[in-house]
N, C-alpha and C positions, 0 to 999 in steps of 0.2 A: 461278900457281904453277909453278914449274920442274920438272922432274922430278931435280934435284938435291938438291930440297930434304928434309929429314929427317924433318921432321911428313908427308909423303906417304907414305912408307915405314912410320911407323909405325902411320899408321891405316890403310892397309891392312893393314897384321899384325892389327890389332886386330880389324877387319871380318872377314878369313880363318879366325881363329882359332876362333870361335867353330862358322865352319860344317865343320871337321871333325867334327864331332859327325853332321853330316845327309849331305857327300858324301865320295867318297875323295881321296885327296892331292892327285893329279896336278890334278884339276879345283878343287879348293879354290885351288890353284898359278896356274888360270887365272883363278879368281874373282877370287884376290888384284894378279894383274898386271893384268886389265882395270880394277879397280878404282882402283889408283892413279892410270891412264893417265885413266879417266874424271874422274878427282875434281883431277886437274892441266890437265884441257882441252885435253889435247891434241888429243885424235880429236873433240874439238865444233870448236878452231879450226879442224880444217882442212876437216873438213865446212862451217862457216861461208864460207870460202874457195874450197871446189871451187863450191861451190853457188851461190855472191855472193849471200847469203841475208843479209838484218839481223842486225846484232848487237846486239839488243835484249834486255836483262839478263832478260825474262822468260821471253825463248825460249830462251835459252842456259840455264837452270835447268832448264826442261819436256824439253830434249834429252839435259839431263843423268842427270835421272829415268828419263826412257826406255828410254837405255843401258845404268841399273842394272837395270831390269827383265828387259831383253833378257836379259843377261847371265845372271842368275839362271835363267831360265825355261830359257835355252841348259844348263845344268848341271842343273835337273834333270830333264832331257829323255836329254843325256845317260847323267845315273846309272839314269833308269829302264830304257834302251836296254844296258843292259850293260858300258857303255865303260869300261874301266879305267884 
């Protein structure tokens, strides 16, 4: 998927949207930009790339889970820590 594309954008709003409710803006801002970046593959090709790691569709899925998680746990580490 490209990062041009308009289904990326939108589902990340839709993912973001909800977690304004649990964090504050700016970090919701970062949920939602890491989220499109992860769910368009970019940051996995080029990890794929730097690492000359297989691109085996099942690892490329488990890398992809992992960076949502990352991401999440990064924000609410974050909001517990104070950061505005």
């Amino acid at each position: 998927m490209s990062l041009r594309h308009v289904a990326g954008y939108i589902h990340a709003g839709i993912y973001a949207i909800p977690m304004l409710f649990l964090f504050s803006w700016p970090i919701v801002c970062m949920i939602g930009i890491s989220h499109l970046l992860i769910d368009t593959r970019v940051p996995i090709d080029w990890l794929i790339k730097i690492m000359k790691k297989t691109d085996i569709p099942v690892v490329r899925l488990g890398n992809d889970q992992v960076l949502h998680i990352v991401v999440i746990v990064l924000a609410t580490f974050l909001q517990v820590s104070g950061v505005k």
